[in-house]
C-alpha positions, 0 to 999 in steps of 0.5 A: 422054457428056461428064464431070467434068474433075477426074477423080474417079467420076461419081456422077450423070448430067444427061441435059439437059447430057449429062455425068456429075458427081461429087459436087462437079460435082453440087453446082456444078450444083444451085447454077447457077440455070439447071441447078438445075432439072435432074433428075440421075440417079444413075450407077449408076441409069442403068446399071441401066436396062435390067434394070428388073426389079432397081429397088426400087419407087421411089414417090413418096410416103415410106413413112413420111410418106406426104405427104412426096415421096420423095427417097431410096430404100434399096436394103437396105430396098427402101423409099422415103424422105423427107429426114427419114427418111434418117437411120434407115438410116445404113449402108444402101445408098442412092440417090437418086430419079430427078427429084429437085429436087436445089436442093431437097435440098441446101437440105434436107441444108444445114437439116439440117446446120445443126440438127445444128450447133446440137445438136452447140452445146448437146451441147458446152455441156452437156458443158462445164457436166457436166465443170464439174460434176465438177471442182467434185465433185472439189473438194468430194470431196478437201475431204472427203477432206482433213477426214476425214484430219486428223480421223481423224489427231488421233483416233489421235494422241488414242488413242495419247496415251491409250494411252501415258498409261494404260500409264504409269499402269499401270506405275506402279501395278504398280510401285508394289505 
């Protein structure tokens, strides 16, 4: 079998070109119009091919959306997938299906991280209007803050006057006697 010259672990195996790819070889190859019609096979899945009794059912149909074609299988769930459902088991062991479309996936993966940019935009504009929100909170709250202090400050000030003039008047009338 040829192999990636970069030297890094083979990831897929395109039994076409006779080659094992690494991720970026994988990526260089579904984006060459002559080999995006080739269907690679996960290197792991190729070992695994002669004990087909450990193969999770690999349908190809999700299991979810079942007129959805299967692009994924979940080794931890044993369950078939299509692109949209891979993100409900974030954490599992995956692979791919065999004779994917991997032009197809890639323009599926590159849509998705394209909406999750344009959520991530509005989280960060929404997060930016939140913490504008706040410092304008803030404001009002020290404003108040800052009102209340005066005005309880000339309150005392008020009472302490009372106080000393009402003492006085009281010293005077004690004395007076």
């Amino acid at each position: 079998m040829g192999g990636c010259d970069r030297n890094e672990e083979a990831v897929c195996y395109c039994p076409l070109c006779d080659e094992n790819l690494c991720s970026t070889c994988v990526e260089e190859h579904s984006s060459n119009r002559i080999q995006a019609k080739h269907h690679g096979q996960l290197v792991n899945e190729v070992k695994r091919d002669a004990d087909k009794s450990q193969t999770p059912d690999m349908s190809t149909k999700c299991a979810v959306h079942n007129s959805r074609a299967a692009t994924f299988c979940c080794l931890s769930c044993r369950v078939s997938m299509c692109d949209d459902c891979f993100a409900n088991h974030t954490g599992h062991k995956m692979e791919l299906i065999r004779n994917f479309d991997s032009a197809a996936c890639l323009k599926t993966v590159n849509k998705r991280i394209e909406q999750l940019s344009q959520q991530h935009a509005t989280v960060e504009h929404n997060l930016n209007q939140a913490r504008a929100e706040l410092a304008a909170v803030d404001a009002q709250f020290e404003k108040c803050r800052s009102e209340l202090e005066a005005h309880f400050g000339a309150i005392e000030a008020f009472v302490a006057q009372q106080r000393r003039d009402k003492l006085a008047a009281l010293g005077k009338a004690y004395g007076a006697r």
